[in-house]
KEKE-3310 file (N, C-alpha, C; in steps of 0.2 Angstrom, whole numbers, plus 5000, padded with zeros to 4 digits):
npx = (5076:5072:5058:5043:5045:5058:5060:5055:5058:5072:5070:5065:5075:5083:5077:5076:5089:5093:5083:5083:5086:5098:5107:5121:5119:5108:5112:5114:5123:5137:5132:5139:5149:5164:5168:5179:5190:5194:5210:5211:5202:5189:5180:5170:5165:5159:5145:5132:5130:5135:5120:5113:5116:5115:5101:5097:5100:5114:5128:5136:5153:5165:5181:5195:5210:5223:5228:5216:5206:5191:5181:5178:5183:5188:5201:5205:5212:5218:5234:5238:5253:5259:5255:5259:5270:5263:5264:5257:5258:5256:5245:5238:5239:5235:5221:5221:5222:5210:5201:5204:5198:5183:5171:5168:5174:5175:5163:5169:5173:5178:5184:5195:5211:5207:5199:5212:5218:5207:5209:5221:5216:5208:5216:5224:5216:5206:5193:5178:5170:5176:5173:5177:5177:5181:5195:5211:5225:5236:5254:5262:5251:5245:5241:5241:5237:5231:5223:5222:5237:5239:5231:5237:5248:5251:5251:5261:5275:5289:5297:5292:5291:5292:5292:5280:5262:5250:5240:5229:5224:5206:5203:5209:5204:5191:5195:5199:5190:5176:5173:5160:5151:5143:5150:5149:5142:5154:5161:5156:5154:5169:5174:5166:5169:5182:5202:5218:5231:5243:5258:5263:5258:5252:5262:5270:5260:5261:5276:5290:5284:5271:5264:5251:5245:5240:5237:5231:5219:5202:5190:5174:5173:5169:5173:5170:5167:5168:5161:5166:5177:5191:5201:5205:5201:5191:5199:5209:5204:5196:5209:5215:5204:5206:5215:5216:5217:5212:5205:5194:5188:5174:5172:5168:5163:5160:5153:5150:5138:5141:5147:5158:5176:5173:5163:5156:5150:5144:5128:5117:5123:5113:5109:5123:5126:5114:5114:5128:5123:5113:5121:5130:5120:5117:5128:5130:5126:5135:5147:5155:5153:5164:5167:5175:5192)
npy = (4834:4836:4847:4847:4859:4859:4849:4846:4857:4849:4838:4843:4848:4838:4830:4837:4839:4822:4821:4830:4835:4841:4839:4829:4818:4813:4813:4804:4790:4790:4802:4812:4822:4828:4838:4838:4851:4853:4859:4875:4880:4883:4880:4886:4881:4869:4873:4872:4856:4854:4861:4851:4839:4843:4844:4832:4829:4827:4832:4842:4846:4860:4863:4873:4872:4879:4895:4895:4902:4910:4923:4919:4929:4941:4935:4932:4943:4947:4941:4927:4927:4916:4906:4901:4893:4882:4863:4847:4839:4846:4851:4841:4836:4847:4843:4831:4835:4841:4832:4822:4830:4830:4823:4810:4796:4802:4802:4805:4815:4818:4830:4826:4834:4834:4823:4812:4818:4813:4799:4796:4799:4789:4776:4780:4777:4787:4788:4784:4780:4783:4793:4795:4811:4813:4810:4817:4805:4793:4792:4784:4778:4781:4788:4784:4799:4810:4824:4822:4825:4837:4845:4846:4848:4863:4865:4855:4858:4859:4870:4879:4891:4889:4900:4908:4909:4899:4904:4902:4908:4911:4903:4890:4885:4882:4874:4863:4863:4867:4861:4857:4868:4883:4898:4911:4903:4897:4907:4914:4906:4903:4917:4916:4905:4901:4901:4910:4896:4885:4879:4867:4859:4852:4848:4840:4832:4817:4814:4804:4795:4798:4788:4777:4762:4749:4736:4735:4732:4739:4755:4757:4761:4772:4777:4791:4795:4807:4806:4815:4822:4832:4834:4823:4810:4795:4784:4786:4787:4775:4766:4770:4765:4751:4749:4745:4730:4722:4712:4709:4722:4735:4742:4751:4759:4770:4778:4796:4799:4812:4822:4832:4837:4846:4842:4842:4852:4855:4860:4848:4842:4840:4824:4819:4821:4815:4802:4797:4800:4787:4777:4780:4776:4766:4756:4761:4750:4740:4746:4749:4762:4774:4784:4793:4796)
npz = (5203:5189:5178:5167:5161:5157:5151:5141:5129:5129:5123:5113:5106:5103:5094:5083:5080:5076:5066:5055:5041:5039:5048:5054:5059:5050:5038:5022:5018:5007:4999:4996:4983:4976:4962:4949:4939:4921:4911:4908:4914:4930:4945:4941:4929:4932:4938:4934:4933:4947:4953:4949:4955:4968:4967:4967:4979:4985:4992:4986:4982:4972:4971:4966:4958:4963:4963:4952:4959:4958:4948:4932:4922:4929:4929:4918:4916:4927:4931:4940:4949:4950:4946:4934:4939:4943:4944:4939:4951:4962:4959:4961:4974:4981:4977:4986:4999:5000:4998:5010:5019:5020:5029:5024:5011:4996:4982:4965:4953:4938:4927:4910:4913:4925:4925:4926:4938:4945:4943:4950:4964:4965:4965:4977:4986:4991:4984:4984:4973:4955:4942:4925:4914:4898:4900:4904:4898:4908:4909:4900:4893:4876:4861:4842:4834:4823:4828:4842:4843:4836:4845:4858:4857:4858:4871:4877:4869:4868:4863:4871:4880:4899:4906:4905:4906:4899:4884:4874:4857:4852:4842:4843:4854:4849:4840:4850:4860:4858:4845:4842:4843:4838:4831:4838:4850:4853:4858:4866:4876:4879:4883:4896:4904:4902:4908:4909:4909:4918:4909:4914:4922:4912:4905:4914:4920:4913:4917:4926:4940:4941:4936:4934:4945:4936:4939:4952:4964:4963:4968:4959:4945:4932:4914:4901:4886:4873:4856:4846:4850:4850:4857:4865:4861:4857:4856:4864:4876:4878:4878:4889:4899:4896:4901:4913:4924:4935:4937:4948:4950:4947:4933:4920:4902:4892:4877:4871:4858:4847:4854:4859:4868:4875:4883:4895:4895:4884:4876:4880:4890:4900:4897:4901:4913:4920:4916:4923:4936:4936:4935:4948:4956:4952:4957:4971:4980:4979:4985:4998:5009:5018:5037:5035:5028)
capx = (5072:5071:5053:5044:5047:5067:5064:5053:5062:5077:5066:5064:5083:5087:5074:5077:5096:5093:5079:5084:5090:5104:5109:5125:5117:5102:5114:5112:5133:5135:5130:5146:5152:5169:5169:5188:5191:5201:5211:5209:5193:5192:5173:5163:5163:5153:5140:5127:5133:5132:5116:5109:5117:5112:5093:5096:5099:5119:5130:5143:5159:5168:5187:5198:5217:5228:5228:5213:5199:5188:5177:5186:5183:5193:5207:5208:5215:5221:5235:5241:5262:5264:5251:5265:5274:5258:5263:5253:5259:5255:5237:5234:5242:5227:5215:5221:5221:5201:5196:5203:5197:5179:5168:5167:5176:5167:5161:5174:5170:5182:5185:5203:5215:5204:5198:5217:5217:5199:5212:5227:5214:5207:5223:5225:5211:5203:5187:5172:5169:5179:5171:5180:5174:5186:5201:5218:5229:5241:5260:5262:5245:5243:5239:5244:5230:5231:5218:5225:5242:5235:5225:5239:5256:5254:5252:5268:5279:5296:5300:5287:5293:5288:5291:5273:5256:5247:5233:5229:5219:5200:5203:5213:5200:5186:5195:5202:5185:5172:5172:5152:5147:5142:5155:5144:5140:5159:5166:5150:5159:5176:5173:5164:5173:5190:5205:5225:5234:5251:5259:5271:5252:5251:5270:5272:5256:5265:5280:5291:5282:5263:5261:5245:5247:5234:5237:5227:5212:5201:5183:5171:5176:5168:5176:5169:5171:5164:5164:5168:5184:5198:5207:5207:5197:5186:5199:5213:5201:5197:5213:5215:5202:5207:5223:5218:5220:5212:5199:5189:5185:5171:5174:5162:5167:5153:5156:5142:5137:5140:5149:5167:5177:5168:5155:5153:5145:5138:5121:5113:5125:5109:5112:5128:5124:5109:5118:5133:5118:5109:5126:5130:5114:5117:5132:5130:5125:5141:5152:5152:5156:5168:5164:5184:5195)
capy = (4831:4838:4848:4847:4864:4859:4843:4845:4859:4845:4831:4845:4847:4829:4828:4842:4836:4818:4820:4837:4833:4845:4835:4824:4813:4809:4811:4795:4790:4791:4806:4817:4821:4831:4838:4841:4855:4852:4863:4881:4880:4881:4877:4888:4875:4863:4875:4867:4848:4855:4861:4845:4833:4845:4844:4823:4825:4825:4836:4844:4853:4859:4865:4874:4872:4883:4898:4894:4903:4918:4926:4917:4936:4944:4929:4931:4951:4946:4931:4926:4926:4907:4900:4897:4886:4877:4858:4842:4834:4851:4851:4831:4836:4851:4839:4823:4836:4843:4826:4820:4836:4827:4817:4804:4797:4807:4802:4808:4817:4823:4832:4830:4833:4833:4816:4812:4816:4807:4792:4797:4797:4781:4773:4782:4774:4792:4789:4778:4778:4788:4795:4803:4811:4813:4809:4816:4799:4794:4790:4774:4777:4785:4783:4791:4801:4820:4827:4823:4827:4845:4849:4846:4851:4870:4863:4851:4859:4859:4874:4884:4895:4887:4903:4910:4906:4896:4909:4901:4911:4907:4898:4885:4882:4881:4867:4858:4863:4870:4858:4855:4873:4887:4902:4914:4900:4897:4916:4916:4901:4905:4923:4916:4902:4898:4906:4907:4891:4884:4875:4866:4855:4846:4842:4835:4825:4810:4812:4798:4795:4800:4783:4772:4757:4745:4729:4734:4733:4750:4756:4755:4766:4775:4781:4794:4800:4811:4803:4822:4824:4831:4834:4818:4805:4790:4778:4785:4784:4766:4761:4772:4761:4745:4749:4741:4724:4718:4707:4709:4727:4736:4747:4753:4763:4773:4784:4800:4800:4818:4825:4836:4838:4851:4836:4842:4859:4858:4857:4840:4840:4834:4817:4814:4821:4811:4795:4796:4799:4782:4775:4779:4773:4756:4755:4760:4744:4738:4745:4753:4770:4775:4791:4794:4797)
capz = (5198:5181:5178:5161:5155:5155:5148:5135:5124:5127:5118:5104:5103:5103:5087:5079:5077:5073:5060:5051:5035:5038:5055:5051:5060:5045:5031:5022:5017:5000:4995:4994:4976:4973:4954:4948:4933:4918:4911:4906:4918:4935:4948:4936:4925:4935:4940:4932:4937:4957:4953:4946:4959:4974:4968:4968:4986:4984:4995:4980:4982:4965:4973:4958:4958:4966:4957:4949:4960:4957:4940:4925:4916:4931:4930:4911:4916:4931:4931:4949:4946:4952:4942:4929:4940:4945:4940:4941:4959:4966:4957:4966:4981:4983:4980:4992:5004:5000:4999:5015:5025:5020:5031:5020:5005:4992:4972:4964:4945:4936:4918:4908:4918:4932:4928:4927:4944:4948:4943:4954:4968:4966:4964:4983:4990:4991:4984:4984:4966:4951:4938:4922:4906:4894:4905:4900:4898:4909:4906:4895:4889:4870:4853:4837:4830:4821:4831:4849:4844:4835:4852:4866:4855:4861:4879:4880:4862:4873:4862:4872:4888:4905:4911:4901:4904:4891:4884:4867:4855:4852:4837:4844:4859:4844:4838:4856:4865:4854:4838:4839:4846:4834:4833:4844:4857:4855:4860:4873:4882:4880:4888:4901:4906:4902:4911:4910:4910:4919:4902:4918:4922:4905:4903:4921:4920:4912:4922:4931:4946:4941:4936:4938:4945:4932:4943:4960:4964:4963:4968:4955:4939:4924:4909:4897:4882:4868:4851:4844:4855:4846:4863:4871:4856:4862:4855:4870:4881:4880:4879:4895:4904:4896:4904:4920:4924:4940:4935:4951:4951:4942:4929:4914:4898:4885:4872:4869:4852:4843:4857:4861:4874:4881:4885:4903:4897:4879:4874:4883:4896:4905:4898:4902:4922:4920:4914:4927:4942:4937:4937:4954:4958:4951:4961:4976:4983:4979:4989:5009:5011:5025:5039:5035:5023)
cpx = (5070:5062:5051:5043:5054:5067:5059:5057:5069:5076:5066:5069:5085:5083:5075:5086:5097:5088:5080:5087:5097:5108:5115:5122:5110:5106:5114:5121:5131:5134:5135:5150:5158:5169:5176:5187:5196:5205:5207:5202:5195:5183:5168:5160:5160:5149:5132:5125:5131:5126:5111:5109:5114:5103:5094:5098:5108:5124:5136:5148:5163:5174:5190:5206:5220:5228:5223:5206:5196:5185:5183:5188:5189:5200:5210:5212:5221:5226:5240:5248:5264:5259:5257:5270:5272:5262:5258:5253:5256:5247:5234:5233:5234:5223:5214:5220:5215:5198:5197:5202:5190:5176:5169:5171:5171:5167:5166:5172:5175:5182:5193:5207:5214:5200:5205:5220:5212:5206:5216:5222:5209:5210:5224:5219:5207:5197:5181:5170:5173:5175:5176:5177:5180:5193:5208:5221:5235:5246:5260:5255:5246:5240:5239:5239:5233:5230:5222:5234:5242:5232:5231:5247:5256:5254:5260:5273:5285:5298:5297:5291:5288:5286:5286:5266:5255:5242:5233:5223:5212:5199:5204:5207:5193:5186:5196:5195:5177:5169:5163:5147:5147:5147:5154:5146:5150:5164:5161:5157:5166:5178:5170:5167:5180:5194:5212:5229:5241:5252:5264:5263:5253:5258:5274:5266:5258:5272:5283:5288:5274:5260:5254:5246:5239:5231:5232:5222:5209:5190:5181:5171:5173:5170:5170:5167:5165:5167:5167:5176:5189:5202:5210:5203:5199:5193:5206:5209:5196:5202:5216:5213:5203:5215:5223:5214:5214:5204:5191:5184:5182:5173:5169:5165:5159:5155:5149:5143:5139:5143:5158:5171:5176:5161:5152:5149:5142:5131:5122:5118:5120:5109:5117:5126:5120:5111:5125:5129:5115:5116:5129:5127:5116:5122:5133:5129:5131:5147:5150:5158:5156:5166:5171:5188:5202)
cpy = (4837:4839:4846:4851:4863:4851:4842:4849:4853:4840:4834:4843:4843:4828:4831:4838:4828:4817:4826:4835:4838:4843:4828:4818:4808:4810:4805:4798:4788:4795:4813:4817:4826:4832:4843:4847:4851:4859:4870:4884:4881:4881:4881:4884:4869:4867:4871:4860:4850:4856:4855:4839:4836:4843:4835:4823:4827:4832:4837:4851:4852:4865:4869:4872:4878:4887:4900:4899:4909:4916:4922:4926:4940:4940:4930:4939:4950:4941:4933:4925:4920:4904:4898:4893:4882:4868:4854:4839:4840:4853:4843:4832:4840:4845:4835:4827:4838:4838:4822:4825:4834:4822:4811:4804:4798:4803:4806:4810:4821:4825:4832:4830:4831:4826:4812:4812:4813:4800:4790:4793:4790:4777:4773:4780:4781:4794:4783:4776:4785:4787:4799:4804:4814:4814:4810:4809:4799:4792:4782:4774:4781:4782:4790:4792:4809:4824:4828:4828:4835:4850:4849:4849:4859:4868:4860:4853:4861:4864:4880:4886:4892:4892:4908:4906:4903:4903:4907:4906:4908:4901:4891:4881:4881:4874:4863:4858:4863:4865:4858:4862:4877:4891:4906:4909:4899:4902:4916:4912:4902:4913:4922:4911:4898:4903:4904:4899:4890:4878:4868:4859:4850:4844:4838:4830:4817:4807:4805:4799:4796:4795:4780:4764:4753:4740:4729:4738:4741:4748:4755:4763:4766:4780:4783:4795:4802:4809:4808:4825:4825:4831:4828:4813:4798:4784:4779:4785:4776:4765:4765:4766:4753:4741:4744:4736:4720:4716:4708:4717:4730:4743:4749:4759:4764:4779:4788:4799:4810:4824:4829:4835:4843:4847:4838:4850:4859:4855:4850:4837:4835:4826:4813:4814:4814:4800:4794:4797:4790:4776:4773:4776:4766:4754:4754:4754:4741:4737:4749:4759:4773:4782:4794:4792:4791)
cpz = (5193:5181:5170:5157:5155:5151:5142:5128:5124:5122:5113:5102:5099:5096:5083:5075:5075:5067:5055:5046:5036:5044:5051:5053:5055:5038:5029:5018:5010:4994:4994:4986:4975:4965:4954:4940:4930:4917:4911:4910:4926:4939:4944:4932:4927:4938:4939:4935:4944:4956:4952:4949:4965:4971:4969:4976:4988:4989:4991:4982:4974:4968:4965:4963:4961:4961:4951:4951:4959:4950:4934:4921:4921:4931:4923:4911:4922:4934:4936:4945:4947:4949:4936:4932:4942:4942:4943:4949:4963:4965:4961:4972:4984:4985:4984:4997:5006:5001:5007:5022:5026:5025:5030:5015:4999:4984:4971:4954:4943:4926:4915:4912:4924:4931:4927:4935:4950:4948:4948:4961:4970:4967:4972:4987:4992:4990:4983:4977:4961:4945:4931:4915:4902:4898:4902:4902:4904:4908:4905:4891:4884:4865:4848:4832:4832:4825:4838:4849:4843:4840:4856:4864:4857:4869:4881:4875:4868:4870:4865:4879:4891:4908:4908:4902:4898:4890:4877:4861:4852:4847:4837:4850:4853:4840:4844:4858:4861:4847:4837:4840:4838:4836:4838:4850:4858:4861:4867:4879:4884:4884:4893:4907:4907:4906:4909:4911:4912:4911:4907:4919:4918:4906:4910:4924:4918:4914:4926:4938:4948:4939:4938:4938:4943:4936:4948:4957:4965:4964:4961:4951:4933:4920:4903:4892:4876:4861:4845:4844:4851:4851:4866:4865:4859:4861:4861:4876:4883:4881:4885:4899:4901:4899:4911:4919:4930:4939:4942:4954:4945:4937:4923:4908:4894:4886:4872:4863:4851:4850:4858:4867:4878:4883:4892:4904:4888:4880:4875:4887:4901:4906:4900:4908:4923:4921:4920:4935:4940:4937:4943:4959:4958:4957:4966:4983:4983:4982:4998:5007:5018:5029:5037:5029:5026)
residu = (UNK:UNK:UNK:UNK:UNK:UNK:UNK:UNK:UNK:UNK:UNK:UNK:UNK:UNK:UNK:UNK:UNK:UNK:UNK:UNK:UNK:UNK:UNK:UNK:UNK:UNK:UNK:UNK:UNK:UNK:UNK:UNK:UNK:UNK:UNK:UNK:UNK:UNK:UNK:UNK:UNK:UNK:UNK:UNK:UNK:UNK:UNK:UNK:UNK:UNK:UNK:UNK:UNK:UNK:UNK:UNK:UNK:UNK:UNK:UNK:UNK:UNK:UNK:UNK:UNK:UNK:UNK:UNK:UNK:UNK:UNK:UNK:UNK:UNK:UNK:UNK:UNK:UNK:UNK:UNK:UNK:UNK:UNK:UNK:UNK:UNK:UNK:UNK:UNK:UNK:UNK:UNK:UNK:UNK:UNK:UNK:UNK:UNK:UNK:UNK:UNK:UNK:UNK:UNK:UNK:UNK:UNK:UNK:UNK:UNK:UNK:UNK:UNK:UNK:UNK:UNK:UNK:UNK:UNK:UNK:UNK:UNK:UNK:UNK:UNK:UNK:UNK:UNK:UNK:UNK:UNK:UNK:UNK:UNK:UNK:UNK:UNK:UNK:UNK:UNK:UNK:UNK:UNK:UNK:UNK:UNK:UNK:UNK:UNK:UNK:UNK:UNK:UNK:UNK:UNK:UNK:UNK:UNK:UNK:UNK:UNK:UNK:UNK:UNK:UNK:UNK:UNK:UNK:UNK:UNK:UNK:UNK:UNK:UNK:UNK:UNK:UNK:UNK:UNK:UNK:UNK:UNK:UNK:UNK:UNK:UNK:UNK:UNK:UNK:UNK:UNK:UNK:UNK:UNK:UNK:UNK:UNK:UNK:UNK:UNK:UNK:UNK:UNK:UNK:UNK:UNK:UNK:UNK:UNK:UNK:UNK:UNK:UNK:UNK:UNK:UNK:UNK:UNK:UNK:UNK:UNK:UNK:UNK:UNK:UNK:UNK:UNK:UNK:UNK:UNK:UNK:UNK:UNK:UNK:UNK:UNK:UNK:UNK:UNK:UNK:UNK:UNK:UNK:UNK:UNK:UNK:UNK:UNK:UNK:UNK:UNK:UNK:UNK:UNK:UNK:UNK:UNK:UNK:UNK:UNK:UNK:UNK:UNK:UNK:UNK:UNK:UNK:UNK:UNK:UNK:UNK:UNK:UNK:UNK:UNK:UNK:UNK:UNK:UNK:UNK:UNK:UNK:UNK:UNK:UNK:UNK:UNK:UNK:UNK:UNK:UNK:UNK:UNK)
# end
């Protein structure tokens, strides 16, 4: 017979680990958020973002790409030798396998390329709801506008060596990234957060076989965009998201007023976070979130 100094420290245990907010067992489902990087970027760029969803409660991982991890300032001296032959399936692939090493299927947020691949994963039944803000397009999706072609022609110009990193000079990200920033706050961000790029990324993103299939059904999906954006502009990201078809899933589109495509770090970021947290919110209800991938 069990006495009650052996069974009372058991009764703490048992409470401590069912009511600890750090107890899997009192996570509430739902609150797992995956943030994807776009280019030229890698998890320092959602600092902010992780901080602002971790105070709501949210448990956030921001992964980088292969090749991608560490100081952007040591990464910009220091370039890994197979980041040049990083492409796109190899950048998806990473992530199918981060998200299905997760408890749960996670909120999925992606930037550009990275919400490119927010899509892919939706597509794969991989997440609970996708999120993207200025979402590279993908194959079969375009539209003929100066600005977009002007932004992505040093990334895909088929006269460009694959076997060379990208590394654009500031000028070029002032116009692609920067357009609403001052020149200061431009070189501030460009020294602190941009890094090396594989050029093999972009030109394998619309590739045979990267398709999105429009027809099926898909968790609940919002789209973007920055009414500013010379890199990705609002008018191909609607017809990104008018691109799918299936009548019974939810999806939502809005443009920010006065914004870039660096929308996920300039000045008043807090609204868009802000605006893509009350979202999640609304939604939740809507669908059931799995303990498994």
């Amino acid at each position: 017979m069990y006495s009650p100094n052996r069974i009372l420290p058991l009764i703490l245990l048992c409470f401590i680990l069912f009511t600890s907010p750090l107890s899997l067992f009192a996570q509430e489902k739902g609150k797992t958020i995956v943030l994807i990087h776009g280019l030229f970027q890698n998890s320092f760029s959602w600092q902010n973002w992780k901080n602002y969803f971790e105070d709501k409660g949210y448990t956030v991982y921001a992964p980088s790409f292969p090749y991608h991890d560490g100081n952007p300032q040591i990464l910009q001296k220091e370039i890994d030798q197979e980041l040049v032959n990083l492409d796109f399936a190899q950048a998806l692939n990473y992530m199918v396998a981060f998200v299905d090493s997760l408890a749960e299927k996670p909120i999925i947020i992606g930037h550009s390329i990275g919400g490119l691949i927010t899509q892919k994963l939706v597509e794969m039944e991989k997440a609970s709801m996708g999120i993207t803000l200025a979402s590279a397009n993908p194959r079969g999706v375009s539209v003929l506008n100066w600005k977009y072609i002007r932004s992505n022609f040093r990334m895909v110009n088929p006269l460009r060596s694959r076997k060379k990193v990208c590394q654009p000079p500031l000028r070029w990200f002032k116009y692609t990234f920067f357009n609403t920033l001052s020149d200061s706050a431009a070189r501030a961000e460009h020294q602190n957060y941009f890094i090396p790029e594989s050029r093999i990324i972009a030109k394998t993103s619309t590739q045979k076989g990267m398709e999105i299939n429009f027809q099926k059904a898909h968790m609940p999906m919002l789209f973007i965009a920055g009414e500013k954006d010379n890199d990705l502009p609002p008018q191909l990201i609607q017809k990104n998201f008018e691109a799918y078809q299936h009548k019974g899933s939810i999806r939502q589109y809005h443009t920010f007023p006065g914004r870039s495509h660096y929308i996920a770090s300039e000045p008043g970021w807090e609204e868009v976070a802000g605006f893509v947290e009350e979202w999640i919110s609304n939604h939740k209800r809507e669908i059931k979130f799995s303990n498994s991938n």
